[in-house]
Backbone as ProteinMPNN parsed JSONL, in Angstrom:
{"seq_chain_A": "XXXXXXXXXXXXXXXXXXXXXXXXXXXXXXXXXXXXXXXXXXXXXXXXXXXXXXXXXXXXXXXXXXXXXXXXXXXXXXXXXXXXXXXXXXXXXXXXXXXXXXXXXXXXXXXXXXXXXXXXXXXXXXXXXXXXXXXXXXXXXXXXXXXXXXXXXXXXXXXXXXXXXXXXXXXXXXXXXXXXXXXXXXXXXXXX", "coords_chain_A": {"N_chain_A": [[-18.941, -0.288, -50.954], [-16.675, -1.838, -51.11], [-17.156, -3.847, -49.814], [-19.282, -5.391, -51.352], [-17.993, -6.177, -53.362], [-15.92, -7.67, -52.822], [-17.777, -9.658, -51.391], [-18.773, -10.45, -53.908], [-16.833, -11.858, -55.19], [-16.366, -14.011, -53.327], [-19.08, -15.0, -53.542], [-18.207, -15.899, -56.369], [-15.542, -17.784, -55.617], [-17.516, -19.567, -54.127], [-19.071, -20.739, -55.972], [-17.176, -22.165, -57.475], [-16.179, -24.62, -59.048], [-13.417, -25.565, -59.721], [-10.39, -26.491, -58.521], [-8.024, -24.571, -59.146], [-9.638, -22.574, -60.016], [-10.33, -21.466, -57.644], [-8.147, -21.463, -56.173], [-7.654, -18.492, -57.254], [-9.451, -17.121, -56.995], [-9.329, -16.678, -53.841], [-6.695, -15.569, -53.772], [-6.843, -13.313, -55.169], [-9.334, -11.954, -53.445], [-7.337, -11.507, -51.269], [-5.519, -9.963, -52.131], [-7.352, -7.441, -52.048], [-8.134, -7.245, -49.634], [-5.623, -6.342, -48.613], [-5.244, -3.719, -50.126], [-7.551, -2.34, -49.273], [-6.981, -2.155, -46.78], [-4.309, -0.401, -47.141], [-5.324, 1.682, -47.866], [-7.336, 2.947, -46.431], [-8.073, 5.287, -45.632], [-8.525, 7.193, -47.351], [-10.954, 7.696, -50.172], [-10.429, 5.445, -52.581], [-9.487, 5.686, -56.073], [-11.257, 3.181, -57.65], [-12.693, 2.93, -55.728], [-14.592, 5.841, -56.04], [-15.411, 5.861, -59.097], [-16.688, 3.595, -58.878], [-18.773, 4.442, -57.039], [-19.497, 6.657, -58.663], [-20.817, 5.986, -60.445], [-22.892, 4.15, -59.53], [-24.948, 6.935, -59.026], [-25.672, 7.409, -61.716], [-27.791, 7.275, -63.85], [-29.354, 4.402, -65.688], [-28.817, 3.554, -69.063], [-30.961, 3.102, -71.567], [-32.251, -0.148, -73.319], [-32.649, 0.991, -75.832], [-31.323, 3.328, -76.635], [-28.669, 2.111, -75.708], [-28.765, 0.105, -78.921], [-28.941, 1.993, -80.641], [-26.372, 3.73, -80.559], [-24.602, 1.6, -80.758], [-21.849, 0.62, -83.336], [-21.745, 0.55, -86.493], [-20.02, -0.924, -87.986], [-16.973, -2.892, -87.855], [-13.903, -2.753, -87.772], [-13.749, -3.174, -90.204], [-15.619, -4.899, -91.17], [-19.003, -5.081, -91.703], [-21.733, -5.051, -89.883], [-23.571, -7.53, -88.503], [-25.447, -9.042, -87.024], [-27.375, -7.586, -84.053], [-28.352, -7.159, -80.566], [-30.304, -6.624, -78.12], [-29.789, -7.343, -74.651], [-32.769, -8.432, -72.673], [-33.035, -6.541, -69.482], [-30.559, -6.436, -68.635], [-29.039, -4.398, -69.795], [-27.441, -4.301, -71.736], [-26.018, -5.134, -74.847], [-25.473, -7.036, -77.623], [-23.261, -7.771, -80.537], [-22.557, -9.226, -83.919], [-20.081, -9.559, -86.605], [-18.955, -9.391, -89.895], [-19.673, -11.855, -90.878], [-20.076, -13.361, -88.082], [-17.437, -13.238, -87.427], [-15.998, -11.391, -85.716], [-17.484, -10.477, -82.621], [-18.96, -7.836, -80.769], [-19.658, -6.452, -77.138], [-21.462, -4.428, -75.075], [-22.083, -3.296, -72.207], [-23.966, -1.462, -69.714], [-23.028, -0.104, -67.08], [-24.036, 1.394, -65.272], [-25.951, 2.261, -62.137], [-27.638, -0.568, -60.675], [-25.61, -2.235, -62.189], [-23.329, -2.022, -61.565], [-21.349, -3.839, -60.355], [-20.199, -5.424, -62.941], [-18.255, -3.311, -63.471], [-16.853, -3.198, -61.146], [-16.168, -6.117, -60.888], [-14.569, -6.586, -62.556], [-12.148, -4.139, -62.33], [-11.294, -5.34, -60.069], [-10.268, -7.833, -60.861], [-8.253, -7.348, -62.614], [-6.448, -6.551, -60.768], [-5.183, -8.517, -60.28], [-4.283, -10.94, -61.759], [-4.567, -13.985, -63.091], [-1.945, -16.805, -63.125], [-1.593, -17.683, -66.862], [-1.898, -20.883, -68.153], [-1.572, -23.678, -70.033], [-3.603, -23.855, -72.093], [-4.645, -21.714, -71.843], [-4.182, -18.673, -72.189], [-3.863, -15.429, -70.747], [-3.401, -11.861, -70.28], [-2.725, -9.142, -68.847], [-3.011, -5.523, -69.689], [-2.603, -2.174, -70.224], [-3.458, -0.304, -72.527], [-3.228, 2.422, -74.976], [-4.099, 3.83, -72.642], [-6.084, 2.189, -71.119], [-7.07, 0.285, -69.786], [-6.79, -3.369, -70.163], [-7.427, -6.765, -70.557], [-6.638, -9.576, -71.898], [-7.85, -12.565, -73.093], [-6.649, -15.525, -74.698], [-7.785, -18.378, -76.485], [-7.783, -21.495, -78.424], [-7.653, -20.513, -80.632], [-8.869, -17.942, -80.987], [-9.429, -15.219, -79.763], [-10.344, -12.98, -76.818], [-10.843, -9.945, -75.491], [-10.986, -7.554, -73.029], [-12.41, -4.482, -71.438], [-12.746, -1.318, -69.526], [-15.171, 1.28, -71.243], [-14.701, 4.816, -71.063], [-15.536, 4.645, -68.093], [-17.424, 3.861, -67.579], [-18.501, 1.617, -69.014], [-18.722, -1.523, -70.08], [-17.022, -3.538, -71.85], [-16.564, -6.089, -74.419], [-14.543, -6.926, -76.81], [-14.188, -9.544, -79.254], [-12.416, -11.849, -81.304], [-11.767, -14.007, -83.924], [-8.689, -15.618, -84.966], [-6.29, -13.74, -84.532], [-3.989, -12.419, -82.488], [-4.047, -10.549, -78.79], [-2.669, -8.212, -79.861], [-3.022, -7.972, -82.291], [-5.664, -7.436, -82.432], [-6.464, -5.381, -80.469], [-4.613, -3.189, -82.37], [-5.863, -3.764, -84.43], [-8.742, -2.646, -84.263], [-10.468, 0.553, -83.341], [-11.022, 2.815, -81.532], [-12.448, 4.677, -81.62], [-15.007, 3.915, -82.6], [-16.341, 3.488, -80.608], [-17.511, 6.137, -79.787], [-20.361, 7.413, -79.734], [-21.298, 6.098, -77.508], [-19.507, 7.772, -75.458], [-20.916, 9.776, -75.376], [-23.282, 9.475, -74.636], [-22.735, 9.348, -71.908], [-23.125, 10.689, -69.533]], "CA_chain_A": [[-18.587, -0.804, -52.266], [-15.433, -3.212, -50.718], [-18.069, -5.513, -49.146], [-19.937, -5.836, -52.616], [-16.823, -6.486, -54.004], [-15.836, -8.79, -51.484], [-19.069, -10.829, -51.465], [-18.854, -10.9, -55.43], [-15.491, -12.513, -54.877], [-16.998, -15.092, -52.036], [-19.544, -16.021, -54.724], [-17.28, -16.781, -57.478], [-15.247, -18.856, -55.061], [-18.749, -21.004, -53.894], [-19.446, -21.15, -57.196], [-16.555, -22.656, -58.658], [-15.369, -26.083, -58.688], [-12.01, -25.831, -60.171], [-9.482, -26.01, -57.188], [-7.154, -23.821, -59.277], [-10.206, -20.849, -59.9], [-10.851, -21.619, -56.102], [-6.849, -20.751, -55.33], [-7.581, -17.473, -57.708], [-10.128, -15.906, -55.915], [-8.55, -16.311, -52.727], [-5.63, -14.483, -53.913], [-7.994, -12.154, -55.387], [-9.539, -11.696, -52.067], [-6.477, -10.971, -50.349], [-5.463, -8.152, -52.769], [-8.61, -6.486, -52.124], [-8.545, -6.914, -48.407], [-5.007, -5.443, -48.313], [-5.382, -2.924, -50.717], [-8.397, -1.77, -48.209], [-5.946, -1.7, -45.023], [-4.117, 0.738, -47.346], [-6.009, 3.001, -48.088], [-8.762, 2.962, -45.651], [-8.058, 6.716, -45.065], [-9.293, 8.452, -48.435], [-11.395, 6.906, -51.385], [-9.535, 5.541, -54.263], [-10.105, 5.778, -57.727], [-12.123, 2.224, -57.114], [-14.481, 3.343, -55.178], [-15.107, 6.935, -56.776], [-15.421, 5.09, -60.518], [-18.333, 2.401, -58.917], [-19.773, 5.23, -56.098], [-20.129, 7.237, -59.496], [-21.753, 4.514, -61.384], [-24.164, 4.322, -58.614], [-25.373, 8.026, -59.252], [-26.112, 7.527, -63.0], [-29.037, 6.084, -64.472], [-28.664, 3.363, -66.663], [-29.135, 3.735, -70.445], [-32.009, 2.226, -71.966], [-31.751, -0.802, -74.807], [-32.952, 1.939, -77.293], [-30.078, 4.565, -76.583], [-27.402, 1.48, -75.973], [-28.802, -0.199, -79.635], [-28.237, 3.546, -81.379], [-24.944, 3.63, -80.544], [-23.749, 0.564, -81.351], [-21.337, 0.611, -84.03], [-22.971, -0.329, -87.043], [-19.111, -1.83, -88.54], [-15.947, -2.906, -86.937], [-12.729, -3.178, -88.299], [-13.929, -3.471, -91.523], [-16.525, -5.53, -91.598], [-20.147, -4.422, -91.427], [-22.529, -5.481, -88.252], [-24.467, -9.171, -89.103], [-26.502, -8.837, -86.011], [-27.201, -6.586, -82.712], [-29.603, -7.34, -80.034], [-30.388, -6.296, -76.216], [-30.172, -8.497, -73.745], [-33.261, -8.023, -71.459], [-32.993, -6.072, -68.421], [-29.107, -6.61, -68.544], [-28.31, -3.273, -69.691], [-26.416, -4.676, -72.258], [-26.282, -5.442, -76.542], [-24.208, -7.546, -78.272], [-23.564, -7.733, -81.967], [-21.404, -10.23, -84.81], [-20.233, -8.162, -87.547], [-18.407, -9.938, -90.74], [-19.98, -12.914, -90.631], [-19.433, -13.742, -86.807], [-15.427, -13.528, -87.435], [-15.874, -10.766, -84.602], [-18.127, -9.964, -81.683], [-18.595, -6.975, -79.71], [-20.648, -6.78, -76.151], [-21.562, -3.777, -74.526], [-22.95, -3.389, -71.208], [-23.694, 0.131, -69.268], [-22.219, -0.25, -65.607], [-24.728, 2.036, -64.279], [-26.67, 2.081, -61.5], [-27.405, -2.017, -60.2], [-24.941, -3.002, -63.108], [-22.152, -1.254, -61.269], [-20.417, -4.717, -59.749], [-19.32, -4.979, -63.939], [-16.761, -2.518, -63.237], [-15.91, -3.673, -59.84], [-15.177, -7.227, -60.997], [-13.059, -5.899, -63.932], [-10.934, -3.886, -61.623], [-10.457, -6.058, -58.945], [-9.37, -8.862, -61.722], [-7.383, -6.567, -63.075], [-5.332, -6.25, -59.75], [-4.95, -9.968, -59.379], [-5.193, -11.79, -63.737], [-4.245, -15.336, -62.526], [-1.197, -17.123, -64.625], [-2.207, -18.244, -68.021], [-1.964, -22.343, -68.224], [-1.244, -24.105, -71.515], [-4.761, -23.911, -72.698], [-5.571, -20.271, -71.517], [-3.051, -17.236, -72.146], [-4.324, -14.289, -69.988], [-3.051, -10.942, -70.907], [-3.2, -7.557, -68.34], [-1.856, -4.424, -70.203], [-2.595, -1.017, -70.561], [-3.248, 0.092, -73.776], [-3.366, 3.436, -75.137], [-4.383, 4.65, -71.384], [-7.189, 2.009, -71.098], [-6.491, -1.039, -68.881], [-7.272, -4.407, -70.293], [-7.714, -8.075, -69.937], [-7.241, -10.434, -72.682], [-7.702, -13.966, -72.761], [-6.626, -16.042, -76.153], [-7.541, -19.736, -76.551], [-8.419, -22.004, -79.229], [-7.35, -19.688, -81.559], [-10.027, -16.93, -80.415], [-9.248, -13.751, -78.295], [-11.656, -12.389, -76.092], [-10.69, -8.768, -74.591], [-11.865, -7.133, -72.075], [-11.849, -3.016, -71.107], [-13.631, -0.321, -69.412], [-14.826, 2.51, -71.378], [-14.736, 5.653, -70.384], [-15.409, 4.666, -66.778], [-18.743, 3.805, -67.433], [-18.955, 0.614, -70.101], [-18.152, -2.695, -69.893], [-16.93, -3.563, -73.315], [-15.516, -7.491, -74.482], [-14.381, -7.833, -78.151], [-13.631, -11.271, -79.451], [-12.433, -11.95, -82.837], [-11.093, -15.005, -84.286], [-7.393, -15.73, -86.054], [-5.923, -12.935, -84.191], [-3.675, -12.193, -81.359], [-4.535, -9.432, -78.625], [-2.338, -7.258, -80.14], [-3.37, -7.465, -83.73], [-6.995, -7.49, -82.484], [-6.095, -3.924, -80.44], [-4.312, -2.557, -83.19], [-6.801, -3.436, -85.587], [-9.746, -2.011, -83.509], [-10.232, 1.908, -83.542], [-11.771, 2.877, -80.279], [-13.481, 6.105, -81.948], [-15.879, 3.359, -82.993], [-17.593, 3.46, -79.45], [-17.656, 7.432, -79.545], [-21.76, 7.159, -79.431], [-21.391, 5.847, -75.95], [-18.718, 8.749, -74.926], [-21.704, 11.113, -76.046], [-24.384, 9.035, -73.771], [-21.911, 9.065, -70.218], [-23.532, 12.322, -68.863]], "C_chain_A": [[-17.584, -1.946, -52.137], [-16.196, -4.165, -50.248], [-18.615, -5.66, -50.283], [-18.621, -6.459, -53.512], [-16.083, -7.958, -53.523], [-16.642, -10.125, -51.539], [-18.945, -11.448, -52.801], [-17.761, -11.979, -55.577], [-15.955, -14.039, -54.203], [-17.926, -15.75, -52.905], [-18.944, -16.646, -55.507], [-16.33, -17.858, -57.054], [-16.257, -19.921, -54.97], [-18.703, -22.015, -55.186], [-18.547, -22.089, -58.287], [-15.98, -23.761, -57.74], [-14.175, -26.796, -58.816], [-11.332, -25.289, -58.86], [-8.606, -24.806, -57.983], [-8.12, -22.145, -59.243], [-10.404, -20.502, -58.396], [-9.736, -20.78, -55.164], [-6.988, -19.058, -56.057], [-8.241, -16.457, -57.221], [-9.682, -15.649, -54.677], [-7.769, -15.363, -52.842], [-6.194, -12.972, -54.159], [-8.288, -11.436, -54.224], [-8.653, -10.983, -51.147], [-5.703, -10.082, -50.725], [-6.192, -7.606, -52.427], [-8.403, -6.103, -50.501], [-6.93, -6.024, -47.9], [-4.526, -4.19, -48.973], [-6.181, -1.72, -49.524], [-7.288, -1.502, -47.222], [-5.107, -0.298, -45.362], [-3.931, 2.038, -47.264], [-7.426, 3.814, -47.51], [-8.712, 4.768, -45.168], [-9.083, 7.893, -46.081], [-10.155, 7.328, -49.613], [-10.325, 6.653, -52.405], [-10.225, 5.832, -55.481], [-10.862, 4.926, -57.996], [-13.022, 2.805, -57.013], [-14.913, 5.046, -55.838], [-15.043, 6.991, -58.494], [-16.971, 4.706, -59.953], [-18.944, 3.257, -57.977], [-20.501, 6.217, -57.238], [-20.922, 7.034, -60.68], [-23.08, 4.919, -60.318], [-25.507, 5.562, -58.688], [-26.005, 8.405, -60.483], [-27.155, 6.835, -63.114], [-28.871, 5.985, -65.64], [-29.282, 3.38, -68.05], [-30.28, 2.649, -70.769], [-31.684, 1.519, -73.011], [-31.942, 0.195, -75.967], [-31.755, 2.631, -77.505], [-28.504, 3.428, -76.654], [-27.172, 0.56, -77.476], [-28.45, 0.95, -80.402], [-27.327, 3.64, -81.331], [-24.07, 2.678, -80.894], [-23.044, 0.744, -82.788], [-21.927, 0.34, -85.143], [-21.468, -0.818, -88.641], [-18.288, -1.325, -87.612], [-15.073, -3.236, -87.547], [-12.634, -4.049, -89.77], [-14.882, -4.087, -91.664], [-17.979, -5.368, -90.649], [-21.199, -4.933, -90.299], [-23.334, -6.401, -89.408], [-25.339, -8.597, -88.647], [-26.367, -7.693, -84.569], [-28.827, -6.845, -81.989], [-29.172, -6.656, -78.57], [-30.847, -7.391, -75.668], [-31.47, -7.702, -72.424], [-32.893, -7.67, -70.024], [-31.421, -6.608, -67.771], [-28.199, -5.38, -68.933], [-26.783, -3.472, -70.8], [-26.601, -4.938, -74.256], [-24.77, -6.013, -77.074], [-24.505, -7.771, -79.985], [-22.123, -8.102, -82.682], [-21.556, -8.739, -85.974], [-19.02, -9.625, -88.345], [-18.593, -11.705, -90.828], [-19.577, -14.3, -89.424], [-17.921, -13.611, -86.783], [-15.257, -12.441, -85.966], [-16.785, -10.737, -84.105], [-17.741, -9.095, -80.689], [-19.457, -6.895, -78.68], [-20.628, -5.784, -75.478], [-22.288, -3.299, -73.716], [-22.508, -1.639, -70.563], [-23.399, -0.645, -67.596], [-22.997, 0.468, -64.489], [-25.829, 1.758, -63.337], [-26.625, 0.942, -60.905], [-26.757, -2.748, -61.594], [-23.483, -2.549, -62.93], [-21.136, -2.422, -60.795], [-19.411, -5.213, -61.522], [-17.87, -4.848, -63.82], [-16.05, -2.576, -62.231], [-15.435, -4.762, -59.803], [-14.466, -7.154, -61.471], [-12.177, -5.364, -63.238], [-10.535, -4.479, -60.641], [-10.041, -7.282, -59.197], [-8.583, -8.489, -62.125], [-6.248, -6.446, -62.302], [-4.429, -7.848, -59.961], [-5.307, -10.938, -60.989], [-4.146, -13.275, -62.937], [-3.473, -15.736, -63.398], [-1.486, -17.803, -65.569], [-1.157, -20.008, -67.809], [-1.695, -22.617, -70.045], [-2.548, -24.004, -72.445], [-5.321, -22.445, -72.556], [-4.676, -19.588, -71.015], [-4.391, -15.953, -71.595], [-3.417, -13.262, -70.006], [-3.304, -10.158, -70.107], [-2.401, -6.653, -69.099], [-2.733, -3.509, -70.268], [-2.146, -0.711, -72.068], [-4.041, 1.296, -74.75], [-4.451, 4.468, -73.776], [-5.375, 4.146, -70.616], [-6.587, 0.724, -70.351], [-7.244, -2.636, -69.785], [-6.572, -5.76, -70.543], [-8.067, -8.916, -71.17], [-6.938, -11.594, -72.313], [-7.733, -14.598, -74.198], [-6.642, -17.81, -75.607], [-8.634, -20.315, -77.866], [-8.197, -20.914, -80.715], [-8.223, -18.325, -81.982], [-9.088, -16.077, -79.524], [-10.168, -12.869, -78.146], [-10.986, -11.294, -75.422], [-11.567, -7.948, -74.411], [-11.7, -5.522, -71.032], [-12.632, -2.877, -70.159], [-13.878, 0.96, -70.206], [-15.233, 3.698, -71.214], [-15.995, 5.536, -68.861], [-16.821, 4.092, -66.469], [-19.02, 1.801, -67.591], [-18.325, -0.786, -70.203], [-18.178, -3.452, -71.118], [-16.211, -5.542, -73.549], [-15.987, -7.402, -76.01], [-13.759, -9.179, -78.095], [-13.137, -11.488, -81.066], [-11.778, -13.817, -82.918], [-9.874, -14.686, -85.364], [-6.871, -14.394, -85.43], [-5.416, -12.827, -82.951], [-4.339, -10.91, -80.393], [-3.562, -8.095, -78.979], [-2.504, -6.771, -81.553], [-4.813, -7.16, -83.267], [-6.905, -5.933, -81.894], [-5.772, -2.967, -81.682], [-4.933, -2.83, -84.193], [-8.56, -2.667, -85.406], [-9.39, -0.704, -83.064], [-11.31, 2.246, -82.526], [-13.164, 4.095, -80.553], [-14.589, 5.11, -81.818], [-17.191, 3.481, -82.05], [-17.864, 5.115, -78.885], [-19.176, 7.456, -79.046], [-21.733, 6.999, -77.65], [-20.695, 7.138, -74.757], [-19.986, 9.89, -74.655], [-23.111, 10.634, -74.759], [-23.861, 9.429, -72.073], [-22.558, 10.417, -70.001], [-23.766, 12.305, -67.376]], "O_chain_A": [[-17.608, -2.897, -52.918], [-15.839, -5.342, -50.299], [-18.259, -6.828, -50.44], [-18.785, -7.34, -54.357], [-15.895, -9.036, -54.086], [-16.246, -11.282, -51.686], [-18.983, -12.668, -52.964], [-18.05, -13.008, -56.189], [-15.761, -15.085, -54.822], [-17.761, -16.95, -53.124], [-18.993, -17.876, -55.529], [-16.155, -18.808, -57.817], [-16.095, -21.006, -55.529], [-18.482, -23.207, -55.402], [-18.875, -22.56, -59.376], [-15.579, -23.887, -56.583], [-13.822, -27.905, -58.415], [-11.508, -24.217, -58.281], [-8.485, -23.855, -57.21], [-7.746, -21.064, -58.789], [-10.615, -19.35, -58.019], [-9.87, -20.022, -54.204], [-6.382, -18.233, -55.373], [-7.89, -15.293, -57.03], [-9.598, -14.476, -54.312], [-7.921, -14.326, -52.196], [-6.028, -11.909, -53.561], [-7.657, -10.422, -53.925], [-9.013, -10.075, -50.397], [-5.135, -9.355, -49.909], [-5.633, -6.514, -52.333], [-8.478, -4.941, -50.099], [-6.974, -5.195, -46.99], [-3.544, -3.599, -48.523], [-5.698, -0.685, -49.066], [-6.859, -0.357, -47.082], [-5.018, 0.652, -44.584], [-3.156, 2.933, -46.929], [-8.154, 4.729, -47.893], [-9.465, 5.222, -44.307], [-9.859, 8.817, -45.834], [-9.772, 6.163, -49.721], [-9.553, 7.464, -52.918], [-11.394, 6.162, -55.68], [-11.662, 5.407, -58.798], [-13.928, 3.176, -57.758], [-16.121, 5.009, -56.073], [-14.683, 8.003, -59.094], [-18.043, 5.193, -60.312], [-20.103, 2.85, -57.904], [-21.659, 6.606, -57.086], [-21.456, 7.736, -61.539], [-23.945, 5.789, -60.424], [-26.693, 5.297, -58.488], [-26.728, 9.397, -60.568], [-27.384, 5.813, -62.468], [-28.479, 6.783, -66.492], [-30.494, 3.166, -68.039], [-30.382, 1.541, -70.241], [-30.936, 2.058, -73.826], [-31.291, 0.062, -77.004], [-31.172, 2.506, -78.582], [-27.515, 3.692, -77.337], [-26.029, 0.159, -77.7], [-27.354, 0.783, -80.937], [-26.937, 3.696, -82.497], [-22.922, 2.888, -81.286], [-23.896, 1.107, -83.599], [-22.954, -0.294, -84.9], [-21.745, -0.975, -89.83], [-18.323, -0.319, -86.904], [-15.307, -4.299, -88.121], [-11.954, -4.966, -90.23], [-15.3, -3.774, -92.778], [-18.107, -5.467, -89.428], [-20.346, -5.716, -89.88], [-23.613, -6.185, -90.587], [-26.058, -7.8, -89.251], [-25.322, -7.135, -84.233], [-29.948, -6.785, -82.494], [-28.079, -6.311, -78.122], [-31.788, -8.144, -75.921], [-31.233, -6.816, -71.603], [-32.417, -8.587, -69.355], [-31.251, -7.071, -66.643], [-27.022, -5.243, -68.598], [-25.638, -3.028, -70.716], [-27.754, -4.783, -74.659], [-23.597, -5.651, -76.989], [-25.597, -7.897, -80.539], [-21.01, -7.665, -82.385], [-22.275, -7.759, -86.173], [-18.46, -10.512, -87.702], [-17.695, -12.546, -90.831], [-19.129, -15.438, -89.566], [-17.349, -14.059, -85.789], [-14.37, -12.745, -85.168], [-17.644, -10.994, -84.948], [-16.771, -9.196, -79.938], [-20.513, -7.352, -79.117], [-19.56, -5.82, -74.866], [-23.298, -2.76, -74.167], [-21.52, -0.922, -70.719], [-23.718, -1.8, -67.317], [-22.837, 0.342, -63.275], [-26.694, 0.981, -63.74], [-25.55, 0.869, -60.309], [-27.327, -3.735, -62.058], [-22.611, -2.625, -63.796], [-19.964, -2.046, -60.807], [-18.188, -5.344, -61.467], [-16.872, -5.56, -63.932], [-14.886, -2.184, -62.163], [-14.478, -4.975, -59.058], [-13.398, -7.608, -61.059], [-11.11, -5.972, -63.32], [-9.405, -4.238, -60.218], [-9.533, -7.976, -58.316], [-7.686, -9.331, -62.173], [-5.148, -6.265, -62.825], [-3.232, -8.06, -59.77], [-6.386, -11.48, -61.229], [-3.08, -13.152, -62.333], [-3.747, -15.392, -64.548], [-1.753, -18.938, -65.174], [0.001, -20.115, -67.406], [-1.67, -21.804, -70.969], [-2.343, -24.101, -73.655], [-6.354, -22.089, -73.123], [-4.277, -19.633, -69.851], [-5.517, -15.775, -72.061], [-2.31, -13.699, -69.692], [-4.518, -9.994, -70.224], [-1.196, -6.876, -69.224], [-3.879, -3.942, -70.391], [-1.051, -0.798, -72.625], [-5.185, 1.155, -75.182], [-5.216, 5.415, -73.957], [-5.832, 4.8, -69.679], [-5.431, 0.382, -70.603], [-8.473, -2.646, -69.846], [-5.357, -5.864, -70.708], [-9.219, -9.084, -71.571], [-6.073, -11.879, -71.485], [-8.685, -14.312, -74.924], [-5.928, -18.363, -74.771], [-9.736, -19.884, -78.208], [-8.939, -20.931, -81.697], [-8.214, -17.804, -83.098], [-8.191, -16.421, -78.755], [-10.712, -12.149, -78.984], [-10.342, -11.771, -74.487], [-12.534, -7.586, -75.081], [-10.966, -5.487, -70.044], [-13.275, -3.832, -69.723], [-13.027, 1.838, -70.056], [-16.463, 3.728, -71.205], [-17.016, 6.208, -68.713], [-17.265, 3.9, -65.338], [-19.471, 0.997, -66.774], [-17.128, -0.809, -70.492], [-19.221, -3.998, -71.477], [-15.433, -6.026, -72.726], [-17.107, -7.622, -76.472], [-13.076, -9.733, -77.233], [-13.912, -11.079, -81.931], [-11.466, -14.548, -81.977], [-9.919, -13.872, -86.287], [-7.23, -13.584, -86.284], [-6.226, -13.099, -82.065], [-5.129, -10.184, -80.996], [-3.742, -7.038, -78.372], [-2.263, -5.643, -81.983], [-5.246, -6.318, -84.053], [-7.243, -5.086, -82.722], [-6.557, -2.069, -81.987], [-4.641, -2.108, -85.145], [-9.303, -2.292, -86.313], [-8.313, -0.527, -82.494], [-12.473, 1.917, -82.762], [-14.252, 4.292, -80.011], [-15.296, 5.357, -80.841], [-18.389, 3.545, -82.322], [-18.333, 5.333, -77.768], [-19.27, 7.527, -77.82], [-22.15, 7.805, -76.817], [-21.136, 7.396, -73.637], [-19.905, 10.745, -73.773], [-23.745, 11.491, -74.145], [-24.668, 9.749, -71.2], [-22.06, 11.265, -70.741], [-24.052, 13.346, -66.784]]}, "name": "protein", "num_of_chains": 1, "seq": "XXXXXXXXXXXXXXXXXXXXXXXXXXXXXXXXXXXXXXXXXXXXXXXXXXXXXXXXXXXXXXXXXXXXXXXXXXXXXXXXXXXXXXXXXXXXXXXXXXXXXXXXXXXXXXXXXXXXXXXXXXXXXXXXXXXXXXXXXXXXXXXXXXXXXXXXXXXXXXXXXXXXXXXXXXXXXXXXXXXXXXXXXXXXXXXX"}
């Protein structure tokens, strides 16, 4: 799972042309690789999260469209679709003012949850154009990013789900505290 992790890392470096995302993965990289030296004795919580991803099979668009919320923080779902063979559905609710995106992590959609936590170790410093946010909140780790007057955050939930709300006119702490997590209960009820 550290070499998939690893490699995923090594791509997103190739792949990027900004010297500064270029210095981020590195760093990235070199959390990961001494994290590993670690702990090379027992599994972490890492790898027995994405080894137990691996073991699940992955929800179908039918079962991840059923669950979808069908309002968010007041205002009632526009749209909701599945993205083909992505394991994933996204859906505007109050006339786009929010979007929510929910992908299952299981099975070959397990690197998800392994890029999320191994960004999570390593959130690069926010620039004048792009505030980046790590916190823990209410026991749940996440990753916002506000620009343009948009905030995009970014969880796991329950160990499985790879979740990104976005709203507009809102910080990530009004957008947390106005978002009620029950909402994604449906999905709690699918993790088996």
């Amino acid at each position: 799972m550290k070499t998939i992790l690893k490699f995923t890392i090594v791509l997103l470096l190739m792949a990027s042309c900004h010297s500064e995302a270029k210095k981020v993965t590195k760093e990235l990289l070199k959390t990961v690789e001494q994290t590993e030296e670690k702990g090379a004795d027992q599994p972490s919580d890492f790898d027995k999260i994405t080894n137990g991803l691996l073991q699940k099979t992955p929800l179908t668009d039918e079962e991840l469209l059923g669950a979808f919320p069908k309002e968010l923080i007041g205002h009632p779902l526009d749209k909701v679709s599945a993205i083909p063979y992505m394991q994933q559905v996204v859906g505007q609710f109050g006339n786009r003012k929010i979007s929510l995106s929910i992908a299952d992590a299981a099975g070959k959609n397990n690197p998800l949850v392994t890029t999320f936590l191994g960004f999570y170790s390593y959130v690069p410093p926010s620039t004048d154009k792009i505030k980046l946010i790590k916190i823990e909140r209410d026991g749940i780790k996440t990753i916002s990013e506000t620009k343009y007057n948009e905030t995009e955050m970014k969880f796991i939930y329950d160990n499985r789900f790879h979740v990104s709300l976005s709203a507009k006119a809102m910080d990530p702490d009004e957008l947390w505290n106005a978002f009620d997590i029950n909402a994604l209960r449906g999905y709690k009820n699918l993790n088996k």
